[in-house]
TORBA-828951 format. One line per 2 residues: their letters; for each residue x, y, z negated of C-alpha. Coordinates in pm, 1 decimal, decimal comma. Last residue first. Example, Ala and Ser with C-alpha at 12.3 -4.5 7.8 and 13.67 -1.06 7.14 Angstrom:
sa> 1367,0/-106,0/-714,0  1230,0/-450,0/-780,0
This chain:
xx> -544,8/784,7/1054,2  -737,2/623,9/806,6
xx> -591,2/257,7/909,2  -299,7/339,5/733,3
xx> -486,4/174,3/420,2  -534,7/-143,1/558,1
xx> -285,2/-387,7/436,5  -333,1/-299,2/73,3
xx> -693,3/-310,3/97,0  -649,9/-704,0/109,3
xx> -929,4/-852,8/328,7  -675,5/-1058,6/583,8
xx> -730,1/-1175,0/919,2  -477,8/-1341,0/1128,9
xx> -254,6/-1328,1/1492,9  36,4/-1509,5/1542,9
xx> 348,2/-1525,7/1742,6  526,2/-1399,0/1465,4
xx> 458,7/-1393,9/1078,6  180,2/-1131,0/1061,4
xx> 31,8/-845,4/1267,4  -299,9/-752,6/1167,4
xx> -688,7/-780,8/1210,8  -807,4/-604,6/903,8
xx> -1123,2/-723,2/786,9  -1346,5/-489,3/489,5
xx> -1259,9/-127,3/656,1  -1234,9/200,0/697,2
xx> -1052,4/411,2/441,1  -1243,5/605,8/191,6
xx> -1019,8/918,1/81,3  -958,9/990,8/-276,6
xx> -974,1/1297,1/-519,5  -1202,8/1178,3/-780,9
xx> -1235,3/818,1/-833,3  -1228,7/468,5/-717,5
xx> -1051,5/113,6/-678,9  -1178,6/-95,8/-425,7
xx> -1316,3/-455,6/-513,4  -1672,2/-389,1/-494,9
xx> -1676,2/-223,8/-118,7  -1847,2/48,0/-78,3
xx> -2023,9/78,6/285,6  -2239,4/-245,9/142,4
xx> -2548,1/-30,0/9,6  -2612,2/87,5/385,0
xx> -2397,5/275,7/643,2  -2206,7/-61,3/775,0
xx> -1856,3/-144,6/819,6  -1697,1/-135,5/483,8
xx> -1473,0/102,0/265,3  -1168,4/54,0/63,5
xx> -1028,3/390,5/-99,1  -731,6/553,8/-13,0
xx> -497,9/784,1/-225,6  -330,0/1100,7/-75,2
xx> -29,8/1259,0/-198,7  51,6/1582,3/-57,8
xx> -13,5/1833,2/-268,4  42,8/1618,3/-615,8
xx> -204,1/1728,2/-907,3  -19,1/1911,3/-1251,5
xx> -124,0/1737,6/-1581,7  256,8/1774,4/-1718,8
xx> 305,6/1363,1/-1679,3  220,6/1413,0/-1301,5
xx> -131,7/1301,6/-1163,8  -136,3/1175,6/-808,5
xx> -19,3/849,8/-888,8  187,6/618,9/-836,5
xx> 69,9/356,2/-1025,7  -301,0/238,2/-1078,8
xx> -460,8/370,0/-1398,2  -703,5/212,3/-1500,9
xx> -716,9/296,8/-1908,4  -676,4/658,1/-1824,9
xx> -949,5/686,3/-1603,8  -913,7/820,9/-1265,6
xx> -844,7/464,3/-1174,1  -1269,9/396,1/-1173,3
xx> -1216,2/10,7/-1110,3  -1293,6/-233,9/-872,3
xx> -925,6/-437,0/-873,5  -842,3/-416,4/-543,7
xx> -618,9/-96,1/-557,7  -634,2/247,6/-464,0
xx> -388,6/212,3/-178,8  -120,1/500,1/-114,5
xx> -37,4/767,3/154,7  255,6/1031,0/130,4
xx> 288,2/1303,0/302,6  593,6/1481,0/331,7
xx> 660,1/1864,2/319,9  1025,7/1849,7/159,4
xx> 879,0/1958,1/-156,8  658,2/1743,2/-173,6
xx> 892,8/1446,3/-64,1  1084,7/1597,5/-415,7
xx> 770,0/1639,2/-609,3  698,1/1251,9/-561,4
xx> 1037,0/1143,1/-622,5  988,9/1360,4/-970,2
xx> 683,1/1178,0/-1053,6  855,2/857,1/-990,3
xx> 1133,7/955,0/-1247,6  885,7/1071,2/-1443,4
xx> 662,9/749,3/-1455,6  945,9/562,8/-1631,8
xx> 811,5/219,1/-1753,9  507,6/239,1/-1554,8
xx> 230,2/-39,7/-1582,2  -103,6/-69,0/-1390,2
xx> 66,3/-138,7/-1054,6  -13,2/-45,6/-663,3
xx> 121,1/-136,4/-318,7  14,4/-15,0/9,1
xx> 298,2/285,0/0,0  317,8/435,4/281,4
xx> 527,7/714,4/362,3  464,5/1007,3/605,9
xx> 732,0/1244,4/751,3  1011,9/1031,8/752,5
xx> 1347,5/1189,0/804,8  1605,9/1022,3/608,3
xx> 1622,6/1217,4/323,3  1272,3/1168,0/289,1
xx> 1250,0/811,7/318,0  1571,8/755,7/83,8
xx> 1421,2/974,2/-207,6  1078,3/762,7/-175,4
xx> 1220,7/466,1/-189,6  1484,3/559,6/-440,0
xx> 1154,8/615,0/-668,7  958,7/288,8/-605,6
xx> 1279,7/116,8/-698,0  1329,9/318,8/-1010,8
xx> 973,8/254,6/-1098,0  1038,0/-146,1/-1035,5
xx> 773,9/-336,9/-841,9  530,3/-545,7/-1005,6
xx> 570,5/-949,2/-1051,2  633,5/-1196,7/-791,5
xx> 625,1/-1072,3/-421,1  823,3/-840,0/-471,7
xx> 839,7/-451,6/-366,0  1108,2/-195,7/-300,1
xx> 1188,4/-292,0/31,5  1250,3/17,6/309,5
xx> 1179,2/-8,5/657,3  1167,1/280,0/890,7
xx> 818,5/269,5/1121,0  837,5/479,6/1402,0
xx> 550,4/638,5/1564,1  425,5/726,6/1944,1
xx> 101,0/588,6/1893,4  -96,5/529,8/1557,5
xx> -364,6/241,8/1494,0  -167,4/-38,5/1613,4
xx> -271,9/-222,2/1901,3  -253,2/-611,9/1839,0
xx> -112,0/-954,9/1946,5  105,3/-887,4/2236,1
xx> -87,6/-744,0/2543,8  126,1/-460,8/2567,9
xx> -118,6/-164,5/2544,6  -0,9/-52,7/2203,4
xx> 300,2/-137,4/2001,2  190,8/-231,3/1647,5
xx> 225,6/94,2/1446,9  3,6/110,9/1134,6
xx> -135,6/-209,0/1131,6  172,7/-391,0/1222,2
xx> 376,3/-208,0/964,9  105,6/-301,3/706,9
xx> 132,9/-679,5/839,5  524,1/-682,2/844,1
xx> 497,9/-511,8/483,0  329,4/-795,5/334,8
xx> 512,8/-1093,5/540,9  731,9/-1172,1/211,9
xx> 594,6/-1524,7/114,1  763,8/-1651,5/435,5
xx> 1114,7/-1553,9/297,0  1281,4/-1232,9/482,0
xx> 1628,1/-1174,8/488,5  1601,7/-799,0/547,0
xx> 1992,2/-637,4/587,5  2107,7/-285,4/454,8
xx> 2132,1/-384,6/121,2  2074,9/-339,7/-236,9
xx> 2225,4/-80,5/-456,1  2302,3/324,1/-398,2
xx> 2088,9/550,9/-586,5  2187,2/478,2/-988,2
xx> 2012,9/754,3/-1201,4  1837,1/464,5/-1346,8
xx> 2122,5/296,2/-1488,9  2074,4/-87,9/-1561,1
xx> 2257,0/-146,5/-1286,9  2238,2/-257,4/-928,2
xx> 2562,3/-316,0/-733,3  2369,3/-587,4/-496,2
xx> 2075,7/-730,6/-639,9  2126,3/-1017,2/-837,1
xx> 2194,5/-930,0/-1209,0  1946,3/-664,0/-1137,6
xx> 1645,1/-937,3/-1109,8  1681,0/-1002,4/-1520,7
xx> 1523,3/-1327,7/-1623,4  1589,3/-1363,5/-2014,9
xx> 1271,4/-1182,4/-2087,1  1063,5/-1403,3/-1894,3
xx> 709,2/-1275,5/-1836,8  719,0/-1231,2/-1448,6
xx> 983,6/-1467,2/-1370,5  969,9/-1843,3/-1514,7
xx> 630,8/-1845,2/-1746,8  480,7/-1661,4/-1441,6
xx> 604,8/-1880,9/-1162,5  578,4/-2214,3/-1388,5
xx> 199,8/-2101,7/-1408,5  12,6/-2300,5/-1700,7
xx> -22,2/-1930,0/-1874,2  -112,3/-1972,7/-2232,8
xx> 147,0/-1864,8/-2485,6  375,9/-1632,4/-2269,6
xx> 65,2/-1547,0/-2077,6  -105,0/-1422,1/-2405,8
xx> 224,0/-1287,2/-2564,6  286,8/-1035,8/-2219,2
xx> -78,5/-933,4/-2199,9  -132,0/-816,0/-2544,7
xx> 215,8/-662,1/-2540,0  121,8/-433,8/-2217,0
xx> -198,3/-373,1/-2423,5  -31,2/-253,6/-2729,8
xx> 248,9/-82,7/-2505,2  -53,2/188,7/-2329,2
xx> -184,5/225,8/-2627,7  191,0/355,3/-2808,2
xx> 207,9/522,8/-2487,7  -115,6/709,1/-2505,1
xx> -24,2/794,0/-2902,3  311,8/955,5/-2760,8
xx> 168,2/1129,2/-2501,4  -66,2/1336,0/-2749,9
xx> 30,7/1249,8/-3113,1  178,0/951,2/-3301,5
xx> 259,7/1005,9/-3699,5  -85,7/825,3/-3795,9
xx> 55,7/543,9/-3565,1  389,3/473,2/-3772,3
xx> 575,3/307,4/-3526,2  671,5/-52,0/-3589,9
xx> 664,0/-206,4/-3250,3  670,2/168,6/-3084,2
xx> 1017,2/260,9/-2970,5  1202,5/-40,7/-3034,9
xx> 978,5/-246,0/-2769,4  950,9/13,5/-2548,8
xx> 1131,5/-92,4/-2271,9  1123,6/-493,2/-2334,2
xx> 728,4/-455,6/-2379,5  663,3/-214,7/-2058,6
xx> 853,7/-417,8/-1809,0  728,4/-755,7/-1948,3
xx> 364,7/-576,6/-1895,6  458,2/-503,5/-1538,4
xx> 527,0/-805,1/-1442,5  880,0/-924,2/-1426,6
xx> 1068,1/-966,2/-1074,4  1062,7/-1253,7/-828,2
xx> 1139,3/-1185,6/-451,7  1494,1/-1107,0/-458,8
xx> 1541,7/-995,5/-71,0  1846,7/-1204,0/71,2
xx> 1995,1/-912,6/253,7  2353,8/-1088,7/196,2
xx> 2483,5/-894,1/-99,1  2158,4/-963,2/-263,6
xx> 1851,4/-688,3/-153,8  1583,1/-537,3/-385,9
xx> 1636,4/-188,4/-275,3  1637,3/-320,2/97,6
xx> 1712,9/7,7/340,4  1586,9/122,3/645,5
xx> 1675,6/0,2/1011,6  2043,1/118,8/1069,5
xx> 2169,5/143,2/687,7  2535,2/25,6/735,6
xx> 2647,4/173,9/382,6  2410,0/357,5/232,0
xx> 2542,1/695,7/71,3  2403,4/945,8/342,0
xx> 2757,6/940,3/443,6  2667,7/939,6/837,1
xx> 2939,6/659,8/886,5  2866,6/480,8/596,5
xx> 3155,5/216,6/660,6  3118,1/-143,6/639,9
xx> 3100,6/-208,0/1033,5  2847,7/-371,6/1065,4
xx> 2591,3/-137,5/1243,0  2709,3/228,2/1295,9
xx> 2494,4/465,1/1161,1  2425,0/815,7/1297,5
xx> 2141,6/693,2/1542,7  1916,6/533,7/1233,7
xx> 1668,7/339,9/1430,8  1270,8/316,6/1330,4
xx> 1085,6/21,1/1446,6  867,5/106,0/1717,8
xx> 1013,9/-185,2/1970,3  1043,6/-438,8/1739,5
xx> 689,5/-446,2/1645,7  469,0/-662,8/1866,9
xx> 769,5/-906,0/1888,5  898,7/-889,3/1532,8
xx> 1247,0/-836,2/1530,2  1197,7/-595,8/1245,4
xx> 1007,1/-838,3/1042,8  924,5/-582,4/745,7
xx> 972,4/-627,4/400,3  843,5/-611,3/47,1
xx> 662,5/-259,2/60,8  787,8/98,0/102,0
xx> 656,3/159,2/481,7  825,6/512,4/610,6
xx> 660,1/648,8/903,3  923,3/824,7/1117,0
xx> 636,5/1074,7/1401,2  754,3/1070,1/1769,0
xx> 650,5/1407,7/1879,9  342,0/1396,3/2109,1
xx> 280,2/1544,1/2424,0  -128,8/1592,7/2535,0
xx> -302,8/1409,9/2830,7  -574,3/1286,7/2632,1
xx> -563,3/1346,7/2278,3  -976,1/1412,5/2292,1
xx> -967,2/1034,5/2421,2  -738,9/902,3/2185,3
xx> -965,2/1069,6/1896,9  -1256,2/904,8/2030,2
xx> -1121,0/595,0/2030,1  -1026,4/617,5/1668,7
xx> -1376,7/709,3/1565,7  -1233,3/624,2/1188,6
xx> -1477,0/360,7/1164,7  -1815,9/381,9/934,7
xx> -2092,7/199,2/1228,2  -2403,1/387,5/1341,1
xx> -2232,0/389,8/1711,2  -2213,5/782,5/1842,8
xx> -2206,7/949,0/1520,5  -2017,1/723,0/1298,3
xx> -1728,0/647,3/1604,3  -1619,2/310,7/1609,4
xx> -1235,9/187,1/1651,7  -1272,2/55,1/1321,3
xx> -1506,6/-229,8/1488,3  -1216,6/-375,7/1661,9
xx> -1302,7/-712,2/1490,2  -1646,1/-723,2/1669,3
xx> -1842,4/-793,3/1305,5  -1960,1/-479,2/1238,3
xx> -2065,8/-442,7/1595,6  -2314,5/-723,0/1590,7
xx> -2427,9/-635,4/1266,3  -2511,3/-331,2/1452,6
xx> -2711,8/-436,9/1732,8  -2924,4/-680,5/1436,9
xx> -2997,6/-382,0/1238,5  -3159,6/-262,7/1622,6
xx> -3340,2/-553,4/1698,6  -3457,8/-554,6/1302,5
xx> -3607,6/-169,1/1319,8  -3727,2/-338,0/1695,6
xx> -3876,1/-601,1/1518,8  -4063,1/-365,7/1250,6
xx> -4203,2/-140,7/1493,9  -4395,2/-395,2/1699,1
xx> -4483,6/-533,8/1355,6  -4602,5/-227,8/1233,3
xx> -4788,2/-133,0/1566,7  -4897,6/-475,0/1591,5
xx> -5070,5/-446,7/1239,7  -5212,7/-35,5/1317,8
xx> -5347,2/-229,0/1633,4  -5518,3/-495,6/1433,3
xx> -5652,0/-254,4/1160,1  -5810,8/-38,7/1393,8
xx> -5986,8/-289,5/1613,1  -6197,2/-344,5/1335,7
xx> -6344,0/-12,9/1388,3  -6477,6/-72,4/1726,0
x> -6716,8/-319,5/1592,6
């Protein structure tokens, strides 16, 4: 008789066992969902954040240096009530006043620069996709090349324009979007007639505007901005991730189309010149026209010691691979690997099959950033959630 006692306490012991394995699962759902969940250390909680509190606390007490973050994205609402006060001022400049007083070559250039601004600030929102880009560039180079004459680079770029030419005719002859069949794959739509002194010259440095005339589409870079350096402890909206930084502004992104390599490139140039010491860039494209002018950008902020962040992309895809590429990159044309050019992955609360998310790009050479809900700043007086890797990737400070 006292045998078949066995089996019932070895079945309570499971069970017993079994609801405190869910009691506990259940503890940490609970903390993957508290939207400050990033703030969690892996050690001391179970849960993949960046142990951010942790890392105030060992901080305690010390001096910082304010550190100029440069945000390359569509825009930023610099009078933005969580954000006004951390947004970066250029102390040599004199607003309005049509001179460039510190004759960095931007007129007027207190809060950043807007690459993509009209006269007025108005930021020209629509710009061709990527594929457009690619077809009008290299049209005459490789619609009737002769492919058993192609080598090396040049038999990757004639691949590279078969596929950006795929894409262009199939939306020109299929899309039902007025947007697309209007902007992003019309040849006769050209964005530089409309930014200020822009060209068709690549070497050109100087165009666009000092001013930010935001649309409500363009609230991107407000929410990466807000991410990275919301002011902290003021019981507006959100705590940024990073004290004691300044964001400087600097539009070289739409919010139709992809962005423009010699947009992407003056970013960069202006940033460093101007003192950043980390850019963001949350933006990423599968197209480049003229990767060597961004490559050089890249070698220049190198060169000049600055770090520069990007996103890996939402698209779920191994970008190490030549036929995913997401631009920038890390790679330059000559094979040589950027120093100081990190590229972040998407990552999700719990340790388990889910840590990965499905939709982040991936490879060799990345860092995972924390997180599947950003709470961030947006239009103002609000507060909203968004699951775009773009808007998080600062949070891996």
């Amino acid at each position: 008789m006292k045998h078949k006692k066995v089996p019932f306490i070895l079945a309570s012991f499971i069970c017993l066992a079994s609801l405190g394995r869910q009691d506990v699962f259940g503890q940490l759902l609970n903390k993957a969902n508290e939207k400050d969940w990033l703030k969690s250390d892996p050690a001391k909680d179970s849960i993949a954040g960046i142990s951010l509190t942790k890392a105030y606390n060992l901080l305690g007490g010390r001096t910082s240096k304010p550190v100029i973050v440069a945000v390359i994205d569509n825009g930023v609402d610099i009078e933005h009530e969580d954000l006004k006060n951390v947004i970066w001022t250029n102390t040599k400049e004199i607003a309005n006043n049509g001179i460039d007083d510190d004759h960095n070559g931007f007129i007027d250039d207190v809060h950043g620069w807007n690459f993509r601004g009209a006269k007025d600030g108005t930021i020209i929102d629509n710009e061709w996709a990527g594929a457009t880009q690619i077809y009008e560039a290299w049209k005459g180079r490789y619609e009737n090349a002769d492919t058993n004459l192609l080598t090396g680079d040049k038999k990757r770029e004639w691949i590279v324009y078969n596929k950006a030419k795929q894409e262009y005719l199939d939306k020109l002859n299929n899309s039902q979007d007025s947007i697309e069949l209007n902007y992003s794959y019309n040849l006769k739509y050209n964005s530089s007639t409309l930014i200020a002194n822009d060209s068709e010259d690549p070497t050109n440095r100087c165009y666009g505007s000092p001013n930010f005339k935001l649309t409500q589409g363009l609230n991107h870079g407000t929410y990466v901005a807000g991410i990275i350096a919301a002011e902290r402890h003021n019981n507006i909206g959100i705590d940024g991730v990073a004290d004691n930084v300044l964001i400087m502004p600097i539009v070289a992104s739409a919010q139709v189309g992809d962005e423009r390599d010699k947009d992407v490139a003056n970013s960069i140039y202006y940033a460093v010149d101007n003192g950043a010491r980390i850019i963001n860039i949350s933006f990423s494209k599968i197209f480049s026209t003229d990767k060597k002018l961004v490559d050089e950008a890249i070698q220049y902020a190198e060169k000049k010691k600055v770090l520069i962040i990007h996103c890996a992309g939402n698209d779920g895809v191994n970008i190490d691979s030549f036929y995913n590429y997401h631009y920038p990159m890390a790679v330059f044309e000559n094979g040589k690997k950027a120093t100081d050019f990190v590229t972040v992955g998407w990552s999700r609360p719990l340790f388990d099959y889910r840590l990965a998310h499905p939709n982040s790009g991936y490879g060799k050479l990345k860092l995972t950033c924390s997180h599947r809900v950003a709470i961030f700043t947006p239009p103002r007086h609000t507060i909203n959630m968004t699951q775009d890797l773009a808007q998080v990737c600062l949070h891996q400070w």
